[in-house]
N, CA, C and O atoms as a Tripos MOL2 file, in Angstrom:
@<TRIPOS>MOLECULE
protein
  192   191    48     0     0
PROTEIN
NO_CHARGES

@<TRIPOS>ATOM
      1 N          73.2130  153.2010   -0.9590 N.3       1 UNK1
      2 CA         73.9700  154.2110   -1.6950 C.3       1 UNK1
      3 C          73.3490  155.5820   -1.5220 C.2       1 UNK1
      4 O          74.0070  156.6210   -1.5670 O.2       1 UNK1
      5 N          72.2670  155.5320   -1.3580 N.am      2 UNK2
      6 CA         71.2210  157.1380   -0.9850 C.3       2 UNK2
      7 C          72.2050  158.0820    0.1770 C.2       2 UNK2
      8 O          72.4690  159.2840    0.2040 O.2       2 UNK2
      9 N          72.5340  157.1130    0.9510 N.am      3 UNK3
     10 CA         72.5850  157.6990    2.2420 C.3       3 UNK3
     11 C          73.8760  159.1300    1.8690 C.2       3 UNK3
     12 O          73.8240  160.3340    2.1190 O.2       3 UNK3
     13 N          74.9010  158.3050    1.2070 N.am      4 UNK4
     14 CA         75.8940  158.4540    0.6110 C.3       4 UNK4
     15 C          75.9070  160.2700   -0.2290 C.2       4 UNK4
     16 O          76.6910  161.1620    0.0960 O.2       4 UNK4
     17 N          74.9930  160.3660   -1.1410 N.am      5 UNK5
     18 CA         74.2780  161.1020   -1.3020 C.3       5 UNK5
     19 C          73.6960  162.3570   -0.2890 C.2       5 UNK5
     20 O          73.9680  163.5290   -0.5490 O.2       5 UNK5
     21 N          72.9060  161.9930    0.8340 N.am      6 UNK6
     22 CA         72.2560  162.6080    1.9000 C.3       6 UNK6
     23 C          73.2810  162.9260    2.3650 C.2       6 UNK6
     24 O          73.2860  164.1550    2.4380 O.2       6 UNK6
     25 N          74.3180  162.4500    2.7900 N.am      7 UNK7
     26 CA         75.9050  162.9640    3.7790 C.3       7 UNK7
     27 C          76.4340  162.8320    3.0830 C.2       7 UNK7
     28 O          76.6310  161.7040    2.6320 O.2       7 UNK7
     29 N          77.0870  164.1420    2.4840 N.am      8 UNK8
     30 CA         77.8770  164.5780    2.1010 C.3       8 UNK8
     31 C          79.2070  164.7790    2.3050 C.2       8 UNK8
     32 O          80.1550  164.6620    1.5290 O.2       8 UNK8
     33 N          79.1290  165.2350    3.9480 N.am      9 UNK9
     34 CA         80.3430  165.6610    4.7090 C.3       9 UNK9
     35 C          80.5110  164.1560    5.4980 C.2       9 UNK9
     36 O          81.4640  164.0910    6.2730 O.2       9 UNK9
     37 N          79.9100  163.3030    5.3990 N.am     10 UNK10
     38 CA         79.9550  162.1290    6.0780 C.3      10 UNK10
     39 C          80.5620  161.4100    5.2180 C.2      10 UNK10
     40 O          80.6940  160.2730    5.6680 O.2      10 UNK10
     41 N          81.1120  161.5530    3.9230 N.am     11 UNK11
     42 CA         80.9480  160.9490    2.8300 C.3      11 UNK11
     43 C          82.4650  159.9500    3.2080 C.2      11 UNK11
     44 O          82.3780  158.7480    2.9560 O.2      11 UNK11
     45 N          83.5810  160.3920    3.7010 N.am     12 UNK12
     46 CA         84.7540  159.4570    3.7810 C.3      12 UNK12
     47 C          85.0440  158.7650    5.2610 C.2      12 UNK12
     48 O          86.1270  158.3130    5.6350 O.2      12 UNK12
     49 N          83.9150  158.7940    5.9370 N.am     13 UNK13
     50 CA         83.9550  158.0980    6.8400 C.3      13 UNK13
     51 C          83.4010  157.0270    6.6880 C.2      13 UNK13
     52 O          83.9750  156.0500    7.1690 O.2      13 UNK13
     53 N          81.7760  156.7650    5.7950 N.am     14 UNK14
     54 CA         80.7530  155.8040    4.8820 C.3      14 UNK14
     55 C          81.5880  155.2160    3.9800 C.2      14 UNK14
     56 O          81.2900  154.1120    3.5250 O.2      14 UNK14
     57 N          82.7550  155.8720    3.5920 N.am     15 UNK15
     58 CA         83.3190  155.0810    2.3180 C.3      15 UNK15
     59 C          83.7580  153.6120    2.7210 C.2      15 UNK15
     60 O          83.4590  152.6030    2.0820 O.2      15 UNK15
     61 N          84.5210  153.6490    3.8920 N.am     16 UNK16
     62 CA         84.9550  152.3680    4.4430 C.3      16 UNK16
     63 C          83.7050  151.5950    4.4290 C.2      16 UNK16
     64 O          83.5230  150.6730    3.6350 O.2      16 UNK16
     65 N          82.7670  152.0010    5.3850 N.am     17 UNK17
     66 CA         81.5240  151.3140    5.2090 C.3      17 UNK17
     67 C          81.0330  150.4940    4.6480 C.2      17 UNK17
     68 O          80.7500  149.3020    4.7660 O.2      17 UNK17
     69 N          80.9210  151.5530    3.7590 N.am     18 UNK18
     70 CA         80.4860  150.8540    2.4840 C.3      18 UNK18
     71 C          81.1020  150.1430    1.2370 C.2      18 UNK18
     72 O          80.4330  149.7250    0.2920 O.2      18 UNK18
     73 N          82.7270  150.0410    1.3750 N.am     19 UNK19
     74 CA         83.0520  148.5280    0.8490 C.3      19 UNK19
     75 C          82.6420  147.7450    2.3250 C.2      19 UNK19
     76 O          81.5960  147.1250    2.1310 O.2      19 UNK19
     77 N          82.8840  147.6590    3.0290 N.am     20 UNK20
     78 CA         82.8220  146.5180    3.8860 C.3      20 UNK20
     79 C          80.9290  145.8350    3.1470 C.2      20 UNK20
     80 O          80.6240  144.7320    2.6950 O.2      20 UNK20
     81 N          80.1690  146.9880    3.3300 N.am     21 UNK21
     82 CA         78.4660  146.2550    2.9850 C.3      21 UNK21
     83 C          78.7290  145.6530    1.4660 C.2      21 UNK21
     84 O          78.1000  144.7070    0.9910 O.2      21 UNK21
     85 N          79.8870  146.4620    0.7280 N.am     22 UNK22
     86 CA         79.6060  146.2350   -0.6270 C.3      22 UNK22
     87 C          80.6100  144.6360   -0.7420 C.2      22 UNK22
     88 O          80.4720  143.7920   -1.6280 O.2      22 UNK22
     89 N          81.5060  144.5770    0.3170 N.am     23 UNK23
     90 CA         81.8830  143.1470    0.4400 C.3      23 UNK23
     91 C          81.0970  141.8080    0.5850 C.2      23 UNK23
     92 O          81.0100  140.8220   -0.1470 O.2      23 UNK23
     93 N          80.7500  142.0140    1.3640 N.am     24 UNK24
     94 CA         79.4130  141.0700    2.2470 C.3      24 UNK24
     95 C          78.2180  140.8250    1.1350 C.2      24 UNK24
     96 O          77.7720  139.7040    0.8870 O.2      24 UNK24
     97 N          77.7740  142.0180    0.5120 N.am     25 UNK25
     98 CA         77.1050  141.3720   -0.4540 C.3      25 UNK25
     99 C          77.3190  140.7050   -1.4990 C.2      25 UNK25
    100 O          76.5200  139.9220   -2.0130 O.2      25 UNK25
    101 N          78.8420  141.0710   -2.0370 N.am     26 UNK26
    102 CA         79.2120  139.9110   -3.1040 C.3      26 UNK26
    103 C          79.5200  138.9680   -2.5430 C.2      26 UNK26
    104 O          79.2770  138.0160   -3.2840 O.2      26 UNK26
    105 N          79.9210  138.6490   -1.6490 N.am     27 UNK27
    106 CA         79.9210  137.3410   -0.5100 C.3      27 UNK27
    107 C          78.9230  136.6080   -0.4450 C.2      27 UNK27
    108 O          78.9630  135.4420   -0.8370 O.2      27 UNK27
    109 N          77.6960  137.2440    0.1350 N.am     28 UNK28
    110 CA         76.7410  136.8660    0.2410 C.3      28 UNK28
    111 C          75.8680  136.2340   -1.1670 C.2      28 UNK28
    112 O          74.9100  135.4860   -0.9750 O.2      28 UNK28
    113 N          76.2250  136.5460   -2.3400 N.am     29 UNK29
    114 CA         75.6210  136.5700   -3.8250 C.3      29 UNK29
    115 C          76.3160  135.4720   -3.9000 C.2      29 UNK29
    116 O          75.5810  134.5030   -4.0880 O.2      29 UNK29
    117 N          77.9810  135.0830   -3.7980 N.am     30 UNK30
    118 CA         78.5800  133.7240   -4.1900 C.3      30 UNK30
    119 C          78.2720  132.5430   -3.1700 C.2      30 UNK30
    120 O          78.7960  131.4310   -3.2280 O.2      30 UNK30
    121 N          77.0920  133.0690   -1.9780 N.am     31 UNK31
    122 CA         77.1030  131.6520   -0.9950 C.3      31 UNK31
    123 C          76.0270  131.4120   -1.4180 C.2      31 UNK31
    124 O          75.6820  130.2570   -1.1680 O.2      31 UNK31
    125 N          75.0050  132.2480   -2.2020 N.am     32 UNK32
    126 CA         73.5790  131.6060   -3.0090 C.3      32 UNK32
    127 C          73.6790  130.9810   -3.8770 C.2      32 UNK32
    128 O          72.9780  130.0350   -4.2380 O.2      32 UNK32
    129 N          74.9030  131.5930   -4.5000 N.am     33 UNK33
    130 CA         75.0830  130.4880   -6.2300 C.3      33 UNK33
    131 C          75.4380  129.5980   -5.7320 C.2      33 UNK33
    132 O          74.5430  128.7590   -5.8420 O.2      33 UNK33
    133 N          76.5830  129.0410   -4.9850 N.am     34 UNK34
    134 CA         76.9590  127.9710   -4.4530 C.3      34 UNK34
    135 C          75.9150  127.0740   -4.2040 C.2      34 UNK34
    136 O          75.4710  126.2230   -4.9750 O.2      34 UNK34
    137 N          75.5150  127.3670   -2.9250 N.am     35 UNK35
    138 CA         73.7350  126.7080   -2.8930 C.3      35 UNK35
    139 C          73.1230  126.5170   -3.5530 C.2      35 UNK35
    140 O          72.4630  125.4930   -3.3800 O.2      35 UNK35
    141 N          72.8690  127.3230   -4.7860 N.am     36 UNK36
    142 CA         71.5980  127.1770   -5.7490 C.3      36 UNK36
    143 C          72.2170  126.0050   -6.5960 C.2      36 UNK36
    144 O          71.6020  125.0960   -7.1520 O.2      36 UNK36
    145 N          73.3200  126.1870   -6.5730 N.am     37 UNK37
    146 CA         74.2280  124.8410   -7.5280 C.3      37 UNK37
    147 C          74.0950  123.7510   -7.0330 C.2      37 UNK37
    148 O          73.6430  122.7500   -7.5880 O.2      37 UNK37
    149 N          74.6460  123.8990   -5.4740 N.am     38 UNK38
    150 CA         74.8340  122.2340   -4.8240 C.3      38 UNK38
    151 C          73.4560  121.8380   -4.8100 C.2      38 UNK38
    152 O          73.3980  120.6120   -4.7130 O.2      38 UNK38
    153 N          71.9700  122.5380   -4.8850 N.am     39 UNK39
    154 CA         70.9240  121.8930   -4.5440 C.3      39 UNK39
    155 C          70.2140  121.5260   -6.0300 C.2      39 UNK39
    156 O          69.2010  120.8520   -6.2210 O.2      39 UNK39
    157 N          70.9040  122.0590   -6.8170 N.am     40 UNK40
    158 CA         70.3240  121.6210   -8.0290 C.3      40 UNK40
    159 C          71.4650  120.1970   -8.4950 C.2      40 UNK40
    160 O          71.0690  119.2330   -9.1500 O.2      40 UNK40
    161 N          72.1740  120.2780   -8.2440 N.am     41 UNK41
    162 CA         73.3490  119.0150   -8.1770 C.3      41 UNK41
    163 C          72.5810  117.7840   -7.6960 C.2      41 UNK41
    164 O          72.3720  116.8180   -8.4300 O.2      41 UNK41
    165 N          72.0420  117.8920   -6.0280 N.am     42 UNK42
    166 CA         71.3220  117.2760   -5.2970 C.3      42 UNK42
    167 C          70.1510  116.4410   -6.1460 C.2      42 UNK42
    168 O          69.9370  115.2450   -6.3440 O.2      42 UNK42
    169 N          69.5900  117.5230   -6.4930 N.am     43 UNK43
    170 CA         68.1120  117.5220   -7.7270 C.3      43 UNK43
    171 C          68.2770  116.3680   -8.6120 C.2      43 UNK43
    172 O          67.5120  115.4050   -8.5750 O.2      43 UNK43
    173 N          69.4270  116.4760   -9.5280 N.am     44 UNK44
    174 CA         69.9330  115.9370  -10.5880 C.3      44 UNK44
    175 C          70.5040  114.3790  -10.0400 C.2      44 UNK44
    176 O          70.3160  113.3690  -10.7190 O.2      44 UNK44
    177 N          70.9780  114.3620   -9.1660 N.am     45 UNK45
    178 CA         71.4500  113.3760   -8.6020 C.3      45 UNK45
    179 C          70.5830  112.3940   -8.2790 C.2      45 UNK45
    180 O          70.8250  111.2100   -8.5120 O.2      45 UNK45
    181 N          69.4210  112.8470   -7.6720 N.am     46 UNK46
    182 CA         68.2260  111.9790   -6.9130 C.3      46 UNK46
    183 C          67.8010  111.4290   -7.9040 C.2      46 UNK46
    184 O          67.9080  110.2050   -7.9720 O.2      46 UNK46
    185 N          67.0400  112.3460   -9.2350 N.am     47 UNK47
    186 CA         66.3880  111.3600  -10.2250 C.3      47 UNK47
    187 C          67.1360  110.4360  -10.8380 C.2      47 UNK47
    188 O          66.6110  109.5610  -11.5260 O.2      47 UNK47
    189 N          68.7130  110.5400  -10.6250 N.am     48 UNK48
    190 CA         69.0430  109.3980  -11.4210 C.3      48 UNK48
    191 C          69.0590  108.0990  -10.5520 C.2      48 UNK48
    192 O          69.3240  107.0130  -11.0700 O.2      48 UNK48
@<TRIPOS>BOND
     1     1     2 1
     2     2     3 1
     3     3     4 2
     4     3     5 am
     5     5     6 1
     6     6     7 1
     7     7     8 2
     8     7     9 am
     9     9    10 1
    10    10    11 1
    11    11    12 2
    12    11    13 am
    13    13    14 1
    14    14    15 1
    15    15    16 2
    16    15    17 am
    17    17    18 1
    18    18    19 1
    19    19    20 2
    20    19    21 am
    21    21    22 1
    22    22    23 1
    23    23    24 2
    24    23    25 am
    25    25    26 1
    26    26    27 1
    27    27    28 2
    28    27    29 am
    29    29    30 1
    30    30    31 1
    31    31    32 2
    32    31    33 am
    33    33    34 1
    34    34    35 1
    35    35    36 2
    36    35    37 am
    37    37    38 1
    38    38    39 1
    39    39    40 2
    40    39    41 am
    41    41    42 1
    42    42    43 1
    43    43    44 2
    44    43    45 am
    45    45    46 1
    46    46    47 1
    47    47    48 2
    48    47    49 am
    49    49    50 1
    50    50    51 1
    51    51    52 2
    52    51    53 am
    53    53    54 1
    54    54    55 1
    55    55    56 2
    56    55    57 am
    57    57    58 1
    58    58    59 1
    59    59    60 2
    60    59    61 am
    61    61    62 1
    62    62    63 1
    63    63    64 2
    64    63    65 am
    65    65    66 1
    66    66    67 1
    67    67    68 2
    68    67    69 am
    69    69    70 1
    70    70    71 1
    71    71    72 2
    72    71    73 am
    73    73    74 1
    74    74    75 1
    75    75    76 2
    76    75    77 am
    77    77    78 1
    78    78    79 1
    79    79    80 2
    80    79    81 am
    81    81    82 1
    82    82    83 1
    83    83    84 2
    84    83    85 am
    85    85    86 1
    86    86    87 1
    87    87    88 2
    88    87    89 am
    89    89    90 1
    90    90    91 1
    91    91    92 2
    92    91    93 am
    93    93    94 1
    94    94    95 1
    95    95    96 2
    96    95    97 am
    97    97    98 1
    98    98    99 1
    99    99   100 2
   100    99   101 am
   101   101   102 1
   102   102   103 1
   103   103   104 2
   104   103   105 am
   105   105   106 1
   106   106   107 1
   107   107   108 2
   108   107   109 am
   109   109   110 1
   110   110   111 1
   111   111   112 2
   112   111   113 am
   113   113   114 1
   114   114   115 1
   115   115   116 2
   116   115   117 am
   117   117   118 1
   118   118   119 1
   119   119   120 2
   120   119   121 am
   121   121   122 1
   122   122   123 1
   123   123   124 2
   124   123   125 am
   125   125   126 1
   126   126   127 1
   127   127   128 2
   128   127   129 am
   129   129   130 1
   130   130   131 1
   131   131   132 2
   132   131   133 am
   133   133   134 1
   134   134   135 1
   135   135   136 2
   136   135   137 am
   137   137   138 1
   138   138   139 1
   139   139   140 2
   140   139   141 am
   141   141   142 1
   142   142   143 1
   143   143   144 2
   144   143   145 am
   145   145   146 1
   146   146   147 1
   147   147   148 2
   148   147   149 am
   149   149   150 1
   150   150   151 1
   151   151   152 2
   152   151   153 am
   153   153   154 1
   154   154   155 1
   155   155   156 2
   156   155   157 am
   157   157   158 1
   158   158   159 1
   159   159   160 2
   160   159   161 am
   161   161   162 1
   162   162   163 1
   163   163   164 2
   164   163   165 am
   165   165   166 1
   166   166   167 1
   167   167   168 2
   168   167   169 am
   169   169   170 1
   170   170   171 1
   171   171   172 2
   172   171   173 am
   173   173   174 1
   174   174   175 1
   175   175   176 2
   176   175   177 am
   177   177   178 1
   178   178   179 1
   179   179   180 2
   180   179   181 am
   181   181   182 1
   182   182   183 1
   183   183   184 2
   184   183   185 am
   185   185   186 1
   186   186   187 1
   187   187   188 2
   188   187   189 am
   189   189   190 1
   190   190   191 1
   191   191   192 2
@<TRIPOS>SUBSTRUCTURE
     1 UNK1         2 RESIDUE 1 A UNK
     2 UNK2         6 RESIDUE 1 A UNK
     3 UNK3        10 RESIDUE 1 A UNK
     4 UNK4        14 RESIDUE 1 A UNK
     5 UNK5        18 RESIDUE 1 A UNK
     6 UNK6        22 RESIDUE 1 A UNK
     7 UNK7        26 RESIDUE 1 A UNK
     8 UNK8        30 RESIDUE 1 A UNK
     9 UNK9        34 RESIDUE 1 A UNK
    10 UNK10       38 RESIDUE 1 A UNK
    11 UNK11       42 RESIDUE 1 A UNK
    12 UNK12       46 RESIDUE 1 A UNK
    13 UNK13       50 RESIDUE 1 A UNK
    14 UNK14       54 RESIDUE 1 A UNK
    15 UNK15       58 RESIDUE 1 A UNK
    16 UNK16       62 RESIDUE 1 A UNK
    17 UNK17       66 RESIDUE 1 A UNK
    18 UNK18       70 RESIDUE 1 A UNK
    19 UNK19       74 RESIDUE 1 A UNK
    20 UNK20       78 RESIDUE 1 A UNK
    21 UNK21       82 RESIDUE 1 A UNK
    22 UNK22       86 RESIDUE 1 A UNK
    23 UNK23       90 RESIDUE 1 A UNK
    24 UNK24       94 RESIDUE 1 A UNK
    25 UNK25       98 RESIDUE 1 A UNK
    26 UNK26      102 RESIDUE 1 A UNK
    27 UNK27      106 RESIDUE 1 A UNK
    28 UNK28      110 RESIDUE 1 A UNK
    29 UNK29      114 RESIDUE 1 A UNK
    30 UNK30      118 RESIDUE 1 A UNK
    31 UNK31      122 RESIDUE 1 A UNK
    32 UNK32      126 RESIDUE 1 A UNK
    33 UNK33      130 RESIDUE 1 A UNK
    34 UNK34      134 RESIDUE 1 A UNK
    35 UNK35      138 RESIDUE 1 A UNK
    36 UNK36      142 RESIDUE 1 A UNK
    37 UNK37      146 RESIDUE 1 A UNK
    38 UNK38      150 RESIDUE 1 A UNK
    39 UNK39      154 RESIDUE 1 A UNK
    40 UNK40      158 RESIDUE 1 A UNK
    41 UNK41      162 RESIDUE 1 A UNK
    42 UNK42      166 RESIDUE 1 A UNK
    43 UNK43      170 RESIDUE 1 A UNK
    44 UNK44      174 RESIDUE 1 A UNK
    45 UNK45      178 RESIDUE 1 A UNK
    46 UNK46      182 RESIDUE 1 A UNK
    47 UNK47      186 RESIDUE 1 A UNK
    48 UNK48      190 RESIDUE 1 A UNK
């Protein structure tokens, strides 16, 4: 988001940009929970 800031006049060309990064990271945040779920699922599963 700094950069954003620093370019100013760059600012609506970054905008696209930056949903696309700001996509990918909520993307990226729901393929950890997923994981963090299925391996704690896994977890739970084994001791029984």
């Amino acid at each position: 988001m700094t950069w954003l800031r620093y370019n100013g006049r760059v600012m609506k060309e970054m905008a696209t940009g930056d949903l696309i990064v700001g996509v990918l990271a909520a993307l990226g945040v729901v393929v950890l929970l997923v994981m963090f779920v299925y391996v704690v699922k896994q977890i739970i599963l084994r001791k029984d």
